[in-house]
N, C-alpha and C positions, 0 to 999 in steps of 0.2 A: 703246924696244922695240916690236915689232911686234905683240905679245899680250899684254892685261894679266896673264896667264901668268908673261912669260917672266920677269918681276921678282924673283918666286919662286925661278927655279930655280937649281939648284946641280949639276954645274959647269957646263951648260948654260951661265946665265946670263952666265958668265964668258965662254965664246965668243962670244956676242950681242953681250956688252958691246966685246969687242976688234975684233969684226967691226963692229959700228957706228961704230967709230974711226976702222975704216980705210974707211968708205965716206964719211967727211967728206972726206977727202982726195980721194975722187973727183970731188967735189962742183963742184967748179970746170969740170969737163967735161961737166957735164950740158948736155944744151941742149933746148929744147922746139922741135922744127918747127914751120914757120907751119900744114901740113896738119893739125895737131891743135887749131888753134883752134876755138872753139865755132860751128856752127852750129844756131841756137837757131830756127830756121826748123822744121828737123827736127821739133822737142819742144814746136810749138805744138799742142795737142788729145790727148797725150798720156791725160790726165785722161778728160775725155768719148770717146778712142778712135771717135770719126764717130759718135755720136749727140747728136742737138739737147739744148740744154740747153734744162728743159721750167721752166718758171715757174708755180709749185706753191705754192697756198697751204695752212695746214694751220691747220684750227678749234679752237679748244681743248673738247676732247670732254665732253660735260655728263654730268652724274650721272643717273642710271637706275635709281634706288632714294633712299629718306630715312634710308638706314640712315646713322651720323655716320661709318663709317669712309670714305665718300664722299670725301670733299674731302682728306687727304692725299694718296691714292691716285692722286687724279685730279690734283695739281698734278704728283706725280713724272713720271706718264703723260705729261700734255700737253707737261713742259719733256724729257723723255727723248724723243720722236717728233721734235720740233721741231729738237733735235739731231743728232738721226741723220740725218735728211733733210738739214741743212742742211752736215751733215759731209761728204756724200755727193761733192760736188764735181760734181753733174752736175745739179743742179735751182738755179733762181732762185727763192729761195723769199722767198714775199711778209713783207715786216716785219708783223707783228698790228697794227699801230699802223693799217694801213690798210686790215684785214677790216672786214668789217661789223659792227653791234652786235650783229646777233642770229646768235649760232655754232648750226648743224641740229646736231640728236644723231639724228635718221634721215632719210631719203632724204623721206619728204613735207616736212621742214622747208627743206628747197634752196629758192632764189632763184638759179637761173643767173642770171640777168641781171648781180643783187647783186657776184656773186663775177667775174663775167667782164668787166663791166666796168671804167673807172677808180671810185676809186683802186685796188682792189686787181688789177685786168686779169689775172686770172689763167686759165693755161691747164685746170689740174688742182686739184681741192680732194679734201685730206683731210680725214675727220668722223667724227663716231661715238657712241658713250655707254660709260658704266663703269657698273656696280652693283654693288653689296655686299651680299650677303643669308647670313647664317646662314652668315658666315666664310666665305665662297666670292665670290670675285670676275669677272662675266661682261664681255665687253669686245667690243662692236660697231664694226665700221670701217668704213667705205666711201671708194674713191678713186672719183672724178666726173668728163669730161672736162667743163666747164661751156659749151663752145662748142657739145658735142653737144644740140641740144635733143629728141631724139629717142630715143634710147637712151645716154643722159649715163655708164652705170654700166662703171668699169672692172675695180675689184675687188668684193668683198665679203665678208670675214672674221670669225667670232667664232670669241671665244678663253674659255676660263673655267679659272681654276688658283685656289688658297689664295689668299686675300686678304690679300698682304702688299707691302712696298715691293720687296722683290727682284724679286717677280713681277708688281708694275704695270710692273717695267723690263723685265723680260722679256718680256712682253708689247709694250712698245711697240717692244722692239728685233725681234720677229719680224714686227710689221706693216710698221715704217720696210723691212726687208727685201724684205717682197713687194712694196711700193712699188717701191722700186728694179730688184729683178727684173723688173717689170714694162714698167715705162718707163726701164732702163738696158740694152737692149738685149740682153736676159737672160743678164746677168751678175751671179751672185748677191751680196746687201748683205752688210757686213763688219758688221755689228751685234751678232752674237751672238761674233765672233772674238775670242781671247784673245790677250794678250801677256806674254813670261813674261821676267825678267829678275831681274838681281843687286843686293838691295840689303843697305844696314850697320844697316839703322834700329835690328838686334836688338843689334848690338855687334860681328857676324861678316858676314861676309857669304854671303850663303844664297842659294836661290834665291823668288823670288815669280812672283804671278802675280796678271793684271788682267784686267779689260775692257776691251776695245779703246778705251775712251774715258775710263779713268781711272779709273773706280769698280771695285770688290770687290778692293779687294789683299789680296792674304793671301798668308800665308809656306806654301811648300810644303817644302825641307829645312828640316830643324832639327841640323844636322853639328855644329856650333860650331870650325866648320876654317876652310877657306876655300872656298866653290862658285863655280864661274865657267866662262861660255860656255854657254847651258841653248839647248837647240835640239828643238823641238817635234816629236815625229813623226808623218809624213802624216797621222794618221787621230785623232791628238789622242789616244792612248792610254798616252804614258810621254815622258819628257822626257830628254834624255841631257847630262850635264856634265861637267866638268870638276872634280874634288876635288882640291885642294891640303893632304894631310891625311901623318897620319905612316907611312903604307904607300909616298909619293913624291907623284909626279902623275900620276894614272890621269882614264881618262872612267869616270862611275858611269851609273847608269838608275836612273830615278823611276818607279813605275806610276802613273797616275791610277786605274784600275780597282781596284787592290788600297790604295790610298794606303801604301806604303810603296818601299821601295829594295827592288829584283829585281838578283839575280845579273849581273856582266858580268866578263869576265875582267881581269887586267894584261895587254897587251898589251907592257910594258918598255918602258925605257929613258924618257923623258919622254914620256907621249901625250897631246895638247889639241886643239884645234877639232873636237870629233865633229858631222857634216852626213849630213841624212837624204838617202837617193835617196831619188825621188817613190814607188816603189813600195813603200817601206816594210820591205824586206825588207834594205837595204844599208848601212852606215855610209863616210863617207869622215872620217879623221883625221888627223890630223900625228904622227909617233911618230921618237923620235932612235933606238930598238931598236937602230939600225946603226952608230948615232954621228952621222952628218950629220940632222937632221930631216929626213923624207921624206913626203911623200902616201899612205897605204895606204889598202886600200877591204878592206872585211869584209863577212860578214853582220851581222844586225842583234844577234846572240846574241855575235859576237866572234870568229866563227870562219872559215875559208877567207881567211887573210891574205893581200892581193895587193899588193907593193907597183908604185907606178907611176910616180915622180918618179924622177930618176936621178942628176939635176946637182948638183952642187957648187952648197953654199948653204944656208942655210933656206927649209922650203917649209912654209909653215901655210893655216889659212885657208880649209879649201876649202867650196866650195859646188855643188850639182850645179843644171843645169839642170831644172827642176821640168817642162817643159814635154817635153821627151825622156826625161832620167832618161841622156842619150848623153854629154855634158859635163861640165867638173867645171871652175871658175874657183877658181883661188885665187893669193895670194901667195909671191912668191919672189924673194931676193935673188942669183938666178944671174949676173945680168949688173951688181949693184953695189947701189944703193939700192930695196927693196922697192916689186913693180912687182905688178899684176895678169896674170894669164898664165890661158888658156883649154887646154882640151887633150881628148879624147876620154875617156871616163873609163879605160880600160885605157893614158893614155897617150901616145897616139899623136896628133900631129897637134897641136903644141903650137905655140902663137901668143902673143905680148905683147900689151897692151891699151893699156896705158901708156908714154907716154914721157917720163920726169922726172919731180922731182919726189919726192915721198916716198908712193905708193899704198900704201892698206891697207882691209883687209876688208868685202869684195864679198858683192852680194848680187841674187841673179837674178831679175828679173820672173816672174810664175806666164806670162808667155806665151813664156818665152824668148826673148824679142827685145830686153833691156835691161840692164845692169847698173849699178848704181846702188853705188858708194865712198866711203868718207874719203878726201881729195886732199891735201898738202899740196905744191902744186907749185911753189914758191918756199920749197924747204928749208932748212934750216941757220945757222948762230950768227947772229943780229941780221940777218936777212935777214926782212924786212915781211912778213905774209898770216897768218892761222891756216888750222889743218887746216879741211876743210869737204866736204859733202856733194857727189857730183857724179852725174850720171848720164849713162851711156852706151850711143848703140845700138850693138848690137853687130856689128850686120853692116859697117858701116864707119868703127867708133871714133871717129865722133864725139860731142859731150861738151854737156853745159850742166850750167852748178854752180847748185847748187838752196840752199845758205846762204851767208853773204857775213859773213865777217871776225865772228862772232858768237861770242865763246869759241870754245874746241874743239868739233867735232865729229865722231863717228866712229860705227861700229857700227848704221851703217843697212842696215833690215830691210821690207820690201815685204810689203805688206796681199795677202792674198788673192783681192781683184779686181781688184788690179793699179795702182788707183787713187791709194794709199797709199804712204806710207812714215813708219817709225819710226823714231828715230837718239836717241843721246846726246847733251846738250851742254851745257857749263859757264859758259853767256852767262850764268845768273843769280848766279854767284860759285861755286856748288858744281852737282857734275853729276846732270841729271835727266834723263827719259827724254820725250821732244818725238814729236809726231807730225806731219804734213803731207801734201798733195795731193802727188802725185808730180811737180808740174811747180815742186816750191817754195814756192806759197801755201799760206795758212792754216795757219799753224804756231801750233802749242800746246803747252804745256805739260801734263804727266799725270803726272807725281809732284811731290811738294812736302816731303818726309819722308827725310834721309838721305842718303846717296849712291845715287844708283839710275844701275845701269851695264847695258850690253849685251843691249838690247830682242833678243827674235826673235817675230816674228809667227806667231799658228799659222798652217796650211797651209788654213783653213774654217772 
């Protein structure tokens, strides 16, 4: 099935099921053109998007008071900066093993020489101090260019919040940021960005939510039904899903501002994949209402129903381009096995992306110029390859697959800066929720707890 949805549904599921039967049979005719092979030329720098990668090394920040809450505070700080920087994908960041012995905690303690030459030959140094006084925690930073010996100073930040482990990490995730904005060509850092997804760990599956890098999960529904498909809206203020419960299968809304479930209508018949426009004011979803699953675009409240798909098929999946708010990609079995299809969002001017293969749930770069899928393009009974990540630009559909034969993986979702991408995938025996540079490296793992399915990145 094309939506962990459609498993659920009833009689729905029944057509999916017979419709899937008979697109084996087509299967045999599939063919892939040579023009759609990968040109990986394309998708070099991707990541760094034309800014130098800067080779940055980062001090580990000294204490600045004798109060004892000092040294927890300070290990979470310095191993939380050193992460965020090093996750960034656009700095060479120097191993510790080859700073200096003596790390500054302010700006007279510098040694350019120290930091700029070998071993550590670094272009940029991060530094600073923590203190803890009377339950309050203050936090000095300085970024340095060490080559400059003349006016060396590129940032300079203090920060002071309660003095606790949340907010040494908070803190370090809003420096690691100005970093980046700074020297990534000001494009703001994904440090503070959330990722919200579906996990079992309770016994149901619900919806949760993290930090972009793994820490603070916590369960946001508590249904005891089924929630699935959660998709962040622009401005991070309510989350919209999928409930699989005994009223049918409707999309629900989560507030974060009020913490509870806000009003959204039945729009009928089976309705799944609700996707934010960028303005925040539009939903597009998938609704059978008419019988055939179709594309509709609403407002954000459920109201002024437009539909826009028209073809024969299921059409789910959609997603709009974040960077116009003009386009709307999504999937559709109009021409046989579920393909990615582009289209205006009222519609018009509908294009394939794909050709072969088994394509499913697309996910658009914040600059509009990318689309990034689950592929599995060698489909069908005892036929070699698993599903995998692929990304495409879109102006002229060419491709490079960003996982390789690694369990399944599907439900990839693009960070904020564009940088990024989040995807499912079942390479560890059960499915977690994995993250990665957008050109394929650096993949990790960020759950370890249950089944955890269907990352969406917030929009900042």
């Amino acid at each position: 099935m094309w939506e962990p949805e459609a498993r659920y549904l009833n009689p729905q599921s029944l057509m999916l099921r017979r419709y899937s039967q008979y697109l084996l049979v087509l299967l045999s005719f599939v063919i892939i053109p040579a023009s759609a092979h990968s040109q990986n030329d394309k998708f070099k720098g991707i990541v760094v998007n034309g800014v130098e990668k800067v080779r940055i090394a980062v001090a580990d920040f000294k204490a600045a008071t004798a109060d004892p809450g000092n040294g927890a505070l300070l290990t979470t700080f310095n191993q939380v900066l050193f992460s965020d920087l090093q996750n960034a994908g656009i700095f060479d960041v120097v191993s510790k093993s080859f700073n200096p012995l003596e790390s500054p905690g302010s700006p007279q303690d510098v040694k350019l020489d120290a930091w700029g030459n070998p071993p550590t030959n670094a272009a940029m140094l991060a530094f600073g101090n923590l203190g803890v006084s009377n339950g309050s925690m203050a936090v000095y930073g300085w970024l340095y260019d060490v080559k400059n010996t003349v006016a060396p100073q590129v940032l300079g930040k203090q920060y002071r919040e309660d003095a606790t482990q949340d907010n040494a990490r908070l803190i370090a995730h809003r420096f690691a940021d100005e970093i980046i904005f700074r020297l990534g060509g000001g494009i703001p850092g994904i440090a503070e960005s959330k990722v919200v997804f579906v996990s079992t760990r309770t016994g149901t599956k619900e919806i949760w939510m993290m930090d972009y890098d793994g820490y603070g999960e916590h369960q946001i529904t508590h249904l005891g039904s089924v929630a699935l498909s959660p998709r962040i809206s622009p401005d991070s203020s309510r989350v919209a899903f999928v409930e699989l419960g005994k009223r049918g299968v409707n999309i629900r809304m989560y507030s974060f501002d009020l913490n509870r479930l806000i009003s959204f209508p039945t729009i009928g018949g089976t309705t799944i994949s609700p996707a934010w426009a960028p303005d925040g004011l539009h939903l597009a979803f998938s609704s059978s209402r008419t019988g055939d699953p179709e594309i509709y675009v609403s407002t954000a409240d459920g109201g002024d129903i437009k539909r826009v798909t028209q073809a024969h098929g299921p059409d789910v999946s959609p997603v709009w381009n974040p960077k116009t708010g003009a386009q709307i990609a999504w999937v559709s079995g109009r021409t046989g096995l579920p393909q990615i299809y582009t289209m205006e969002s009222d519609g018009a001017n509908v294009q394939r992306m794909t050709d072969g293969g088994y394509a499913v749930s697309p996910s658009w770069s914040p600059d509009g110029q990318w689309l990034t899928f689950a592929w599995k393009r060698n489909y069908g009974p005892g036929i070699p390859g698993g599903q995998d990540i692929y990304i495409m630009y879109v102006a002229d559909k060419s491709w490079s697959q960003l996982t390789h034969d690694a369990g399944n993986n599907d439900f990839p979702s693009w960070s904020p800066d564009g940088r990024h991408i989040v995807f499912q995938s079942s390479r560890t025996g059960q499915t977690e929720i994995w993250s990665m540079l957008a050109d394929g490296t650096e993949q990790h793992q960020l759950t370890h707890s249950g089944q955890n399915t269907q990352p969406n990145w917030s929009w900042k």
